[in-house]
N, C-alpha and C positions, 0 to 999 in steps of 0.2 A: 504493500500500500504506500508505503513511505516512499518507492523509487517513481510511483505512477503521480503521487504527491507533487513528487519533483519535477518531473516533465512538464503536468500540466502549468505547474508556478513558470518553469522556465518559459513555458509557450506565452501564456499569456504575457510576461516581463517582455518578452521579446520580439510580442506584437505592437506590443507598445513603445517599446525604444523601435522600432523601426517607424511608425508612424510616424513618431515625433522628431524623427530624421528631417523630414519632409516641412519645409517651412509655409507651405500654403496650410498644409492639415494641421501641422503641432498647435497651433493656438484653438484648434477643435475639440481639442482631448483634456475634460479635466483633470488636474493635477492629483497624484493618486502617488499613495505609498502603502507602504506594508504597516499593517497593524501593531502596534507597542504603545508605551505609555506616552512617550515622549512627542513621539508621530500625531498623536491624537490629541493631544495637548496642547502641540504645534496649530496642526491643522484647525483646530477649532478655532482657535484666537486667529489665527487670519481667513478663515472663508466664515466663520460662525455655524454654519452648519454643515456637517459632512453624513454621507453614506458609508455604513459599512459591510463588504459582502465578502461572498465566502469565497476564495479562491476556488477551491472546484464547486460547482455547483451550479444549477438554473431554473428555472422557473421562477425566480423572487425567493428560493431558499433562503431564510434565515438572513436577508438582507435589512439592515436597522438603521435607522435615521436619528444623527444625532447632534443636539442643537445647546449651542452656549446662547444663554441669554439671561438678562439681569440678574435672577435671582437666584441663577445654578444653571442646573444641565438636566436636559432631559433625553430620553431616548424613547422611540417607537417603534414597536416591532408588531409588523401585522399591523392589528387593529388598538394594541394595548399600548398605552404611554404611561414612561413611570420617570419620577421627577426626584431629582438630585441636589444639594446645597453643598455638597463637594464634589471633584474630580476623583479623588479614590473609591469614593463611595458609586460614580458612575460606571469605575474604570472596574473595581471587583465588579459589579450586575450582569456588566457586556462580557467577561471573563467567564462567566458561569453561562451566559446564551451566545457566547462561541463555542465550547464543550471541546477544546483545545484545537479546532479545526483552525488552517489559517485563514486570514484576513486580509482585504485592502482596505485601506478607507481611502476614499474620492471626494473631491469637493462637491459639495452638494449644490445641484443646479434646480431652481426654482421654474419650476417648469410650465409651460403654459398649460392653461384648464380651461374644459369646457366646464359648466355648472358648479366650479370648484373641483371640479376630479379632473387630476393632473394626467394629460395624454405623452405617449412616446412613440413612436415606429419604428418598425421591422421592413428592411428592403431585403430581399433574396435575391442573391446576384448567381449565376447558375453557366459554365464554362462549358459551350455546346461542343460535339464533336467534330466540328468547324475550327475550332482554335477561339472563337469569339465570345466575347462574356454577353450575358443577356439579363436584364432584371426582369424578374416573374413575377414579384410583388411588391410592394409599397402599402402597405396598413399602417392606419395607426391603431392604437392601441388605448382605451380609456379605461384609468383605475377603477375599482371599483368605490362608490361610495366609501368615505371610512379610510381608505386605505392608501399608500403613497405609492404601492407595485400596482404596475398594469398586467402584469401578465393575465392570460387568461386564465390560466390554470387557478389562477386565484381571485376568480369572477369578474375578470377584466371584461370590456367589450371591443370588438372587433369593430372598425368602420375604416372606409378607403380612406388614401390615404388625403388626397387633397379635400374629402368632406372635415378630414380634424383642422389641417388645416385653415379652411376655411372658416369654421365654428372654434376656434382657439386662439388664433392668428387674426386671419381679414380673407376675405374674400380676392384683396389686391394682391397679397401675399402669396398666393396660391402657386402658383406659376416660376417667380422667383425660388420658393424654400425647392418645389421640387428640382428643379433646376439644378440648385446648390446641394441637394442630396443625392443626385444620379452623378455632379463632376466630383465629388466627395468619395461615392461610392469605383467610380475609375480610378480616379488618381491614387486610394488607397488598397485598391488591389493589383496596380501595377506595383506597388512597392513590395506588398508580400507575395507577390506572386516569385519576385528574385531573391526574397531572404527565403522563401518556403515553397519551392518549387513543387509541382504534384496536386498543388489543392485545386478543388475544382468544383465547389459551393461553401459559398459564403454567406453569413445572415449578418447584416448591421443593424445595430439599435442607436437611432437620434434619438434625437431630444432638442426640440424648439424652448428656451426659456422664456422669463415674460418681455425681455427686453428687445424677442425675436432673433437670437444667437442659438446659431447650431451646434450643437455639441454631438459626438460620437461617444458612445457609452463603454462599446464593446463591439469585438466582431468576432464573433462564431466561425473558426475553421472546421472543417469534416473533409479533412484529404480523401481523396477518390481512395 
């Protein structure tokens, strides 16, 4: 377990340092370290609130939200939020609902909402046996009530992608964000396509914030 641990920590580290290679993408990718005290500590006091997920793991597994704010610290996992007047006291809770598994934390991106539930999308980019890449899908993705993951799996709602879009964003926006999601979605599979030769589907998760800045979350390799 611990050398499959390994691989996947190095895959993911090293989708990332190649991304952020690229000076059109890197400012798309928020800032993300490895889980510790000092990291968290850090990261809090400059972005004020960060995400923490699991290194292996998907579906919104065990991913928790957590937010420096006046009167201490709190965190939310799922549906439950539990509130903090120290850092050690936040730092043992998250210790005990990690369950020693590893951890990133990311800056936490305020993400745009429809109805208050916060949307994201998935594009499936899919390498024909042509040589040419093709996208299949662009969905977004709506949390569900309650909750800061959209995944479905955890009663998210499915809807295309220019209707979130449209209803999160603007209607004038439409056109622009996908635009900037399908040259996002090329330019960062020409890059791993030369550090990680063989793969041949891809799934990316944006994220529009409310400021309307694209963020890339993650990207899902599945080598042929």
């Amino acid at each position: 377990m611990g050398e499959a641990h390994g691989r996947q920590l190095a895959s993911k580290w090293a989708k990332t340092a190649a991304l952020l290679s690229h000076k059109q993408i890197a400012p798309h990718i928020p800032p993300t370290r490895m889980f510790s005290s000092v990291n968290l500590r850090n990261m809090l006091r400059t972005h004020g609130m960060v995400v923490i997920k699991p290194v292996v793991g998907a579906g919104g597994n065990g991913v928790i939200k957590v937010t420096l704010a006046s009167g201490g610290y709190t965190h939310t996992y799922y549906s439950q939020k539990r509130s903090f007047q120290s850092f050690d006291g936040l730092f043992h809770s998250l210790n005990n609902l990690r369950k020693g598994r590893r951890y990133l934390i990311q800056k936490g991106i305020r993400l745009a909402t429809i109805n208050g539930r916060p949307i994201d999308y998935r594009v499936k980019y899919v390498k024909q046996p042509n040589g040419h890449w093709t996208i299949t899908a662009m969905v977004g993705r709506l949390a569900r009530p309650g909750l800061f993951v959209t995944n479905l799996c955890r009663g998210g709602t499915q809807l295309r992608g220019s209707e979130g879009i449209r209803l999160s964003v603007s209607s004038h926006a439409v056109k622009n964000k996908k635009q900037e999601m399908r040259k996002l979605t090329r330019l960062s599979t020409e890059i791993l396509e030369r550090h990680f030769p063989g793969i041949g589907q891809l799934g990316f998760d944006y994220g529009i914030d409310q400021n309307g800045k694209m963020w890339i979350f993650e990207v899902n390799t599945r080598p042929e």
